[in-house]
FINU-976651 format. One record per residue (C-alpha): x, y, z; residue in one letter; residue number from 1. Coordinates in steps of 0.05 Angstrom, whole numbers. Each point is the difference from the previous one (the first is absolute). Layout:
N
east	north	up	aa	i
X	Y	Z	A	NUM
...
This chain:
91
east	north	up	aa	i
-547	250	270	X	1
66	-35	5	X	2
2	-81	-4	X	3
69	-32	17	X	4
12	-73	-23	X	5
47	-37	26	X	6
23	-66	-45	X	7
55	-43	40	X	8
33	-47	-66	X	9
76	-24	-8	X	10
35	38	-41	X	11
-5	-55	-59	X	12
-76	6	6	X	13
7	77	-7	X	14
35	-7	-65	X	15
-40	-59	-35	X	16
-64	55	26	X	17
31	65	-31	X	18
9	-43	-65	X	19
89	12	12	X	20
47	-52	-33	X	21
45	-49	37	X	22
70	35	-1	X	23
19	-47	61	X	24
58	-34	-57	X	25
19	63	-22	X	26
13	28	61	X	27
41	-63	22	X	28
43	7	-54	X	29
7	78	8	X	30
17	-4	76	X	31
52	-56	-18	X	32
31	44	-57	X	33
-1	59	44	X	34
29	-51	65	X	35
57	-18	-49	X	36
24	74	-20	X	37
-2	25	68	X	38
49	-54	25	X	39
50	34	-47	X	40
-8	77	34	X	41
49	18	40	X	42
-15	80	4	X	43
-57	51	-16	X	44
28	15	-59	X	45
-13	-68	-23	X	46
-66	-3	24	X	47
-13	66	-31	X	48
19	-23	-69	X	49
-38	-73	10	X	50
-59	35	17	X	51
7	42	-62	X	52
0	-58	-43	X	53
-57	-37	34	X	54
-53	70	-2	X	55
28	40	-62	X	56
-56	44	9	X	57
18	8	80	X	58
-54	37	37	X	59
-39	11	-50	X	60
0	-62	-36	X	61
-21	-28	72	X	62
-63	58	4	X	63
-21	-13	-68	X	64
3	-82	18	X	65
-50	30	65	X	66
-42	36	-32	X	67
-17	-55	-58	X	68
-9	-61	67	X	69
-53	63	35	X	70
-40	11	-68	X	71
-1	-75	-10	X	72
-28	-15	64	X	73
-43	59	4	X	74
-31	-29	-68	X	75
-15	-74	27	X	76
-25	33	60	X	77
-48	51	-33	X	78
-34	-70	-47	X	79
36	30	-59	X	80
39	-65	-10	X	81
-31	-69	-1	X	82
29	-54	51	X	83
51	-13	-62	X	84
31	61	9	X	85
-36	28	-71	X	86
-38	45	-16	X	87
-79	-8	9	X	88
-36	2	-65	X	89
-67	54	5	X	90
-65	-49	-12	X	91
């Protein structure tokens, strides 16, 4: 048997639902930080060695970052987590 749901939410509602925080600040500030420093490259090199500073961890840092959003969301998903985003105590 195969049942297919179909929930159409903004993507605000999706996030207070899957129990995510608000990183809408964060982000603000991050994309302004990162705006600034990119005014100031003027070749790849530059670029290269900005974006080592901003991911130490490069690729991997940003798989390991992937991995730990997918396990999170699988969790809420699967009831694991309770609309807080903690875990559910066992009655």
């Amino acid at each position: 048997m195969k049942v297919q749901v179909e929930v159409e939410c903004s993507p605000e509602e999706a996030r207070r639902f899957l129990g995510l925080p608000d990183v809408t600040k964060a982000n603000e500030v991050y994309v302004d930080a990162l705006s600034k420093a990119m005014q100031g490259v003027g070749s790849f090199d530059q670029l290269q060695e900005m974006s080592k500073q901003v991911a130490p961890m490069g690729e991997f840092g940003l798989k390991l970052f992937q991995q730990l959003m997918e396990s999170g969301a699988a969790m809420a998903l699967s009831g694991v987590l309770n609309p807080q985003g903690k875990p559910k105590k066992d009655n």
